[in-house]
C-alpha positions as CSV (number, residue, x, y, z in Angstrom):
1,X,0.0,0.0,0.0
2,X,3.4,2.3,0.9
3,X,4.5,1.6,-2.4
4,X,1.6,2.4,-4.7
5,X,1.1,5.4,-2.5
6,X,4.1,6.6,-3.2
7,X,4.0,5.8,-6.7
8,X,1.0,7.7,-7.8
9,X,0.7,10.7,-5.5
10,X,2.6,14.0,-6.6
11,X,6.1,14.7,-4.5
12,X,4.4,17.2,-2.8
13,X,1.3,15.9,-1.5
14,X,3.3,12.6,-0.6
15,X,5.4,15.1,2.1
16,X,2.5,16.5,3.2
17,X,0.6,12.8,3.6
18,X,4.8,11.6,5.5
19,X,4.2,15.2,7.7
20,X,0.4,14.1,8.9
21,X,1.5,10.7,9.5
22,X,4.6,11.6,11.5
23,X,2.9,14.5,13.5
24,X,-0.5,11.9,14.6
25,X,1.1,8.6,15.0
26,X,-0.4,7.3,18.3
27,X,1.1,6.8,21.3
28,X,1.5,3.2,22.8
29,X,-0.5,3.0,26.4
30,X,0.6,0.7,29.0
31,X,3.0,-1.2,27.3
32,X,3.5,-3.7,29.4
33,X,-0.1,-4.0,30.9
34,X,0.9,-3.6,34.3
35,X,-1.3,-2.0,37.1
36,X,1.0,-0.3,39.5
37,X,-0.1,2.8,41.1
38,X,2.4,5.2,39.1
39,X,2.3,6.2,35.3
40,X,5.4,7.6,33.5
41,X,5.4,9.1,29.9
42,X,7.9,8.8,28.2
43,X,8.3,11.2,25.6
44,X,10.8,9.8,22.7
45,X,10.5,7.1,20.1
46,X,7.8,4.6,19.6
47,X,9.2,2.9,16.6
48,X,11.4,-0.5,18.5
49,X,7.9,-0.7,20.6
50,X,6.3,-1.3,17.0
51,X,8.6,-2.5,14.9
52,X,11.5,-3.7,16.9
53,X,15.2,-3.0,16.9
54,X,17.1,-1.9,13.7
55,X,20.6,-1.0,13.4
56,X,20.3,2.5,12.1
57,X,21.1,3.7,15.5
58,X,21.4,2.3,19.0
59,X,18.9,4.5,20.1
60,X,16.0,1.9,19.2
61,X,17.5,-0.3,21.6
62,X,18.3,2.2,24.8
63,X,14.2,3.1,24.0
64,X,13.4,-0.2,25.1
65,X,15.8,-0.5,27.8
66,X,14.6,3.2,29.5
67,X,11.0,1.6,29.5
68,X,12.3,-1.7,31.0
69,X,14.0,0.0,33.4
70,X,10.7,2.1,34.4
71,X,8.6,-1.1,34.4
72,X,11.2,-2.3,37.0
73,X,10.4,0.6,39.0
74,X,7.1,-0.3,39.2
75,X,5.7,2.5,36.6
76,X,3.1,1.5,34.0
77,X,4.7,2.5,30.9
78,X,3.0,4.8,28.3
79,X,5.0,5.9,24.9
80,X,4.9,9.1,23.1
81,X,7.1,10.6,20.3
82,X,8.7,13.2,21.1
83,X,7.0,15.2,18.4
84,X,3.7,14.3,18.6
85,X,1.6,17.5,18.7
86,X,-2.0,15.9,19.4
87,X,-3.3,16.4,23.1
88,X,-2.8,14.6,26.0
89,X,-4.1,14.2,29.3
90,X,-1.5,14.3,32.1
91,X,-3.7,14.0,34.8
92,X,-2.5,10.2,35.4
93,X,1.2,10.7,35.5
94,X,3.5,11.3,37.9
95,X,6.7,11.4,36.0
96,X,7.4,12.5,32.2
97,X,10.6,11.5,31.1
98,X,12.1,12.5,27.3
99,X,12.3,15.5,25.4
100,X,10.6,17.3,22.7
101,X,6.4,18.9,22.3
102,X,4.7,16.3,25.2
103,X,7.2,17.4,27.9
104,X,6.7,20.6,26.6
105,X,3.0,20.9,26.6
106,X,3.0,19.5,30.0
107,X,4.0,22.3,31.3
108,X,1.0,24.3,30.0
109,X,-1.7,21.5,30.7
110,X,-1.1,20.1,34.4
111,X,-3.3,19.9,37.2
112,X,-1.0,18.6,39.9
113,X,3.0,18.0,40.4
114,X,4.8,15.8,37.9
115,X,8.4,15.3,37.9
116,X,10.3,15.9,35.3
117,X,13.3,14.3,33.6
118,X,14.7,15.5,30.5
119,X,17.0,13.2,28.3
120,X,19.7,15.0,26.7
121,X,20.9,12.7,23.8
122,X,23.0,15.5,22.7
123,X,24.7,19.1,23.6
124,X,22.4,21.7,24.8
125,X,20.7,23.1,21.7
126,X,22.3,26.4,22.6
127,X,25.8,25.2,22.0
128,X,24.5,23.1,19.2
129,X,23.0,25.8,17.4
130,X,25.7,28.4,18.0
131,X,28.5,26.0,16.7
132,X,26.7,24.4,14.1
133,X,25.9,27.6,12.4
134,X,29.1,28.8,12.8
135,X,30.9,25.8,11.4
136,X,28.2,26.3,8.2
137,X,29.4,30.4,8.3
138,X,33.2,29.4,8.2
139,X,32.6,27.1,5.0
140,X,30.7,29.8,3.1
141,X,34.0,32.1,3.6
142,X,36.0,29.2,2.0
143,X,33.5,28.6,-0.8
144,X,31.4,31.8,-0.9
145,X,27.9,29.0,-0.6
146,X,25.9,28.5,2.3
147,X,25.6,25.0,3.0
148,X,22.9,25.2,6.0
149,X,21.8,21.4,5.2
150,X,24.9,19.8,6.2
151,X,24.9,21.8,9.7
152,X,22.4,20.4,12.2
153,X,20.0,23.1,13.2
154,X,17.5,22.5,16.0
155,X,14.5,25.0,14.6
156,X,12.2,24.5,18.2
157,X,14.9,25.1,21.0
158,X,12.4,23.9,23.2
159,X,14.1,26.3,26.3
160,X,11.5,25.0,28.4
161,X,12.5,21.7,28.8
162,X,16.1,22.4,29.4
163,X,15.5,25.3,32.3
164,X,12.3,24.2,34.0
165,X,12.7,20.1,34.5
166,X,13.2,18.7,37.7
167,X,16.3,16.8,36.5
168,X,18.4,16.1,33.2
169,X,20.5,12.6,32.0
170,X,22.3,12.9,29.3
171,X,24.8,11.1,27.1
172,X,28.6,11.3,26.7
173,X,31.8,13.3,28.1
174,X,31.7,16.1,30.4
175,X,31.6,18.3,27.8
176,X,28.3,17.2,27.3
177,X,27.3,17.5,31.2
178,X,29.0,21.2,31.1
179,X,26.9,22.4,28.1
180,X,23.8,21.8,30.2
181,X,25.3,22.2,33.7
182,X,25.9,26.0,32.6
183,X,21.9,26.6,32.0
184,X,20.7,24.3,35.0
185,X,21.6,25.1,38.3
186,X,20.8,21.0,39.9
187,X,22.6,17.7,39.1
188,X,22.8,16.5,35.7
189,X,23.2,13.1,35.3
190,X,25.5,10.5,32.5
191,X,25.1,7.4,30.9
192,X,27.1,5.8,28.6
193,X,25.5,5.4,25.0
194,X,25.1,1.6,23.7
195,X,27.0,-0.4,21.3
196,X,26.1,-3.0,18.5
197,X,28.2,-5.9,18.2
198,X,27.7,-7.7,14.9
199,X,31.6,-9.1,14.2
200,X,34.5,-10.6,16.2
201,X,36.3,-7.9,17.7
202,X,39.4,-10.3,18.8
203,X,39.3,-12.0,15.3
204,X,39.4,-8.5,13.8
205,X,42.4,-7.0,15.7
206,X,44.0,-10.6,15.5
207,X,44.1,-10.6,11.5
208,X,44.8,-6.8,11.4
209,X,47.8,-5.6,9.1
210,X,49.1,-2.4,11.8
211,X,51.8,-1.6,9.7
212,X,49.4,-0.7,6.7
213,X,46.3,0.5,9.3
214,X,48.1,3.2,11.1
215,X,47.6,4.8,7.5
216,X,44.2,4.4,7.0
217,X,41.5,6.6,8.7
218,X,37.8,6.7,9.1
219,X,35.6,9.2,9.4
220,X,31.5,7.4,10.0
221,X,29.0,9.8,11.1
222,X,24.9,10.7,9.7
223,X,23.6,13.7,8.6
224,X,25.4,17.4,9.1
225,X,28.2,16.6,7.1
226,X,29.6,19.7,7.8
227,X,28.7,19.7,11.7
228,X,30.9,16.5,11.5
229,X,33.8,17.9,10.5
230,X,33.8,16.0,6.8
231,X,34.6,19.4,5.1
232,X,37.7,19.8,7.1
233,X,38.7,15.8,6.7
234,X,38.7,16.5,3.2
235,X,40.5,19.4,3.2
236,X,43.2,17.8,5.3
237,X,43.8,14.6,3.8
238,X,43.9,16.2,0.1
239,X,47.2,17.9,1.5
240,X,48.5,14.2,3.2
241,X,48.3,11.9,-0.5
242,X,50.3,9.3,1.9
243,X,47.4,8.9,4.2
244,X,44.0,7.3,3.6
245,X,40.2,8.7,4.4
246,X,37.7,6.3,4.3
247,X,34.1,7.8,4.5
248,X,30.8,6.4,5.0
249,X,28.0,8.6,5.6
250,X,24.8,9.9,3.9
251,X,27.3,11.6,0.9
252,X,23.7,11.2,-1.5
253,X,21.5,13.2,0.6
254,X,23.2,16.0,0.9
255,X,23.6,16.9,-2.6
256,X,24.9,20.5,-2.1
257,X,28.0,19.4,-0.1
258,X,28.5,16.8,-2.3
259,X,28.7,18.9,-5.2
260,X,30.8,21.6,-3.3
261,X,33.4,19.1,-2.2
262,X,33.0,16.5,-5.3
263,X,36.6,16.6,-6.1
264,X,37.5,15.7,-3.0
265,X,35.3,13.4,-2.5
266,X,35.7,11.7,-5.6
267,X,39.2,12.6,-7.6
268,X,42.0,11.8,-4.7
269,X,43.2,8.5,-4.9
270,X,43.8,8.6,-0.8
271,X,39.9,9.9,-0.5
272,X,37.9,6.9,-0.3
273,X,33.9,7.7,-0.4
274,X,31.1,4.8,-0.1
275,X,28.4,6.5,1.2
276,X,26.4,5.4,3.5
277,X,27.0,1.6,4.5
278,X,25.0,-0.8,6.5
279,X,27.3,-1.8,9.8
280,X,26.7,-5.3,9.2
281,X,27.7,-5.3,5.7
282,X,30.8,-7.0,4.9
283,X,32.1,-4.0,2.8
284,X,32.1,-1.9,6.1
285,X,33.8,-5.0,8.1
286,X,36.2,-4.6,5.3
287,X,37.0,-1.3,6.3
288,X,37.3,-1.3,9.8
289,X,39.9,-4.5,9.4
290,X,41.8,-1.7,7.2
291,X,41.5,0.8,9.4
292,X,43.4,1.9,12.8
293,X,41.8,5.1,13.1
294,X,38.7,6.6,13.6
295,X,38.5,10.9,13.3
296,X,35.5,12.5,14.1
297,X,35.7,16.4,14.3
298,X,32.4,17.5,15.0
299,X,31.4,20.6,16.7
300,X,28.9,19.1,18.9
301,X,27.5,15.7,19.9
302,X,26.0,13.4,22.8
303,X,28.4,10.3,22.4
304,X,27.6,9.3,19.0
305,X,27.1,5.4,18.5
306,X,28.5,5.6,15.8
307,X,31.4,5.8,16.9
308,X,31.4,3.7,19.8
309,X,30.2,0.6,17.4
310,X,33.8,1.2,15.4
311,X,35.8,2.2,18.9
312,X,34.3,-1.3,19.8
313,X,36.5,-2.9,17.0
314,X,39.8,-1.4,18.5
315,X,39.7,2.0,16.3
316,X,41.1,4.4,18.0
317,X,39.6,7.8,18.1
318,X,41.0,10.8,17.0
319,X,38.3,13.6,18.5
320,X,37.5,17.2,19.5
321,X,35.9,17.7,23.2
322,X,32.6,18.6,21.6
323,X,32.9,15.1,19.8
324,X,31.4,13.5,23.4
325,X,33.5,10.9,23.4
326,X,35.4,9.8,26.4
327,X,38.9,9.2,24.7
328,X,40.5,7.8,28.3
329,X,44.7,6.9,27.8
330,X,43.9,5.7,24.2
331,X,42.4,8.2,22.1
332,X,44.2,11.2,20.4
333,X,42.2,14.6,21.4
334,X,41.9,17.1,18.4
335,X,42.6,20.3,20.7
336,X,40.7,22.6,18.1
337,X,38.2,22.6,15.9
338,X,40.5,23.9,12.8
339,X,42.6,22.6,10.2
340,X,45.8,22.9,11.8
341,X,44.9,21.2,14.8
342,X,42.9,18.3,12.9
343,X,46.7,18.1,10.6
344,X,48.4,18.1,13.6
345,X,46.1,15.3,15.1
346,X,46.1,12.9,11.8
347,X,50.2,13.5,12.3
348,X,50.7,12.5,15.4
349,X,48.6,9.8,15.4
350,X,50.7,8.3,12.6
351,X,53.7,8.5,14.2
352,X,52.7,6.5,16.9
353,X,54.4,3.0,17.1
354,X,52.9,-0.2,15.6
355,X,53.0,-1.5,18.9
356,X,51.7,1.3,21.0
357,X,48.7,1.4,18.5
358,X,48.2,-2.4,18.8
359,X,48.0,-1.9,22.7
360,X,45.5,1.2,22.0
361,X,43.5,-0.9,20.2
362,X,43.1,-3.7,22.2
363,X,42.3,-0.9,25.1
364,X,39.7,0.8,23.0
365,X,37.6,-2.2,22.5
366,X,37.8,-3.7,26.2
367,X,36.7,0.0,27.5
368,X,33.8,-0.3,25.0
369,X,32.7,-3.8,25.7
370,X,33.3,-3.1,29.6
371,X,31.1,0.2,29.5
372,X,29.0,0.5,26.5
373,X,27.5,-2.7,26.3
374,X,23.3,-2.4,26.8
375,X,23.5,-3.5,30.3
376,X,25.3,-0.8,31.8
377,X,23.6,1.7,30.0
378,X,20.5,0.0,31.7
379,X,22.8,-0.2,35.3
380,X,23.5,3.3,35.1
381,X,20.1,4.6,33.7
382,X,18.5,2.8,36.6
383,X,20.9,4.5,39.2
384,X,20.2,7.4,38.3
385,X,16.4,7.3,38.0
386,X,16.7,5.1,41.5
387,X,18.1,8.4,42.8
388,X,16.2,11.0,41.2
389,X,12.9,9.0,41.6
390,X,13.6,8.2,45.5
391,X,13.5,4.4,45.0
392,X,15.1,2.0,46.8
393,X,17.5,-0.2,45.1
């Protein structure tokens, strides 16, 4: 029925029918048809409830687990996503926990107390905002065009939910924790994003060629190409022909980037584009067996999973602060966000020893497996709501 729909309706009515659907889709009641005393919202994404888990991002997969976790706690467990614009009654719940227009609204449409808790899978959206724009302003004076769909705008800043909660958890490094911390005077909370494990990380650093890897880097990130840092890759590595950049990322849907950067991308033998690539695929197995590196320079993230699923396979990564990775005694920090400091980073990182990357490697992957895996983002997501929610353990 998708398929003929989308076959015969005009472009533009098939947006609007994709807007309607996405706005209205209903929210899941009582998931796990329970009958405790307490309800909980939680404002985020219903898809893994419907469809189950893909591996597009971890996210699908730490949605489940954050309603487990409530369930645990002795909630019953409604499901909303977070831009779901339809009304609700909040009269039943005693906690809302998410982001986006039903935490909002709740604010405006409450007849008694609710805590609050807002999930910060990323930076605050006023860093975001302010860096990603700026990063989109600095490639306009290099190529005189604005690129404003490879940034990563947040249009609704939703201030509300980032001032006025009753708590915050977020994902990744403490630069992460600081971007809120400096607009929310209580405790904000951390928990590790999640990993997918598909291959053999021990067979993959077992059979790796380090000699030939410590050349080859990979940059693996979604949309915002220039938010990630891609433009500044490319910019770098077309200056190092010794040195390899493998990317995989959306390249197709970001046509004005592409076409901006095409020679890059396209007509440097050490530039190696795919696109984006399925993390199961063998092609991208392929490529993190060639790989000793992972460089992600992006001017503002939560703890992406995609990286952590390549850190996973012993990649080390080479990252800015605002990247929200925790880099520990085995990553390479990218001190600024320029091209000096990303050249100085790639160089460094190459003249590391074959066996002091070898013993990086090997770190990078335990660190991930030891505190990435599902489980202790469940451990510490339940610590933290234990705490905030006055629970006993």
């Amino acid at each position: 029925m998708k398929k003929f729909i989308k076959r015969y309706i005009p472009p533009d009515i098939w947006d609007i029918f994709k807007y309607v659907r996405k706005k209205f889709k209903r929210p899941i009641t009582n998931y796990y048809k329970t009958n405790f005393r307490e309800n909980v919202l939680i404002s985020y994404i219903t898809e893994p409830f419907k469809n189950g888990i893909h591996l597009r991002h971890t996210n699908q997969a730490e949605a489940l687990e954050i309603a487990k976790v409530f369930n645990e706690l002795d909630y019953n467990v409604d499901i909303v996503d977070y831009y779901y614009e339809r009304n609700i009654n909040y009269d039943k719940y005693s906690v809302i926990f998410g982001f986006g227009e039903p935490l909002i609204k709740s604010f405006y449409n409450r007849n008694h107390k609710i805590l609050t808790i807002y999930y910060g899978t990323g930076m605050h959206v006023a860093h975001q905002n302010y860096a990603t724009l700026k990063r989109i302003e600095e490639v306009y004076k290099k190529t005189g065009k604005w690129l404003l769909e490879s940034g990563r705008i947040v249009d609704k800043t939703w201030s509300v939910q980032t001032s006025l909660v009753d708590n915050i958890i977020t994902l990744g490094n403490e630069e992460v924790v600081n971007s809120y911390q400096k607009y929310f005077s209580r405790k904000v909370y951390n928990v590790p994003v999640s990993y997918y494990k598909i291959f053999d990380h021990e067979e993959i650093l077992k059979n790796k060629n380090f000699e030939d890897a410590k050349n080859h880097f990979l940059w693996f990130g979604s949309s915002g190409l220039i938010h990630k840092g891609l433009d500044l890759l490319l910019e770098v590595f077309k200056e190092l022909p010794n040195l390899n950049l493998h990317v995989c990322g959306p390249i197709d849907n970001e046509p004005k980037f592409k076409n901006c950067y095409h020679e890059e991308l396209y007509n440097y033998n050490n530039i190696h584009t795919y696109g984006y690539l399925d993390i199961g695929s063998e092609t991208f197995k392929d490529i993190i067996k060639q790989c000793a590196f992972i460089i992600f320079p992006s001017c503002s993230e939560g703890e992406p999973s995609s990286i952590i699923n390549v850190v996973l396979y012993g990649l080390i990564p080479i990252v800015t602060n605002t990247a929200g990775i925790r880099i520990k005694d085995f990553g390479i920090k990218i001190k600024e966000l320029t091209h000096e400091s990303i050249k100085e980073s790639v160089i460094k990182a190459v003249n590391i020893s074959e066996d002091e990357i070898k013993k990086r490697s090997l770190k990078c992957a335990n660190d991930t497996i030891n505190n990435h895996s599902i489980e202790k983002f469940s451990y510490e997501l339940k610590k933290a709501l234990i705490e905030i929610l006055g629970k006993k353990a």
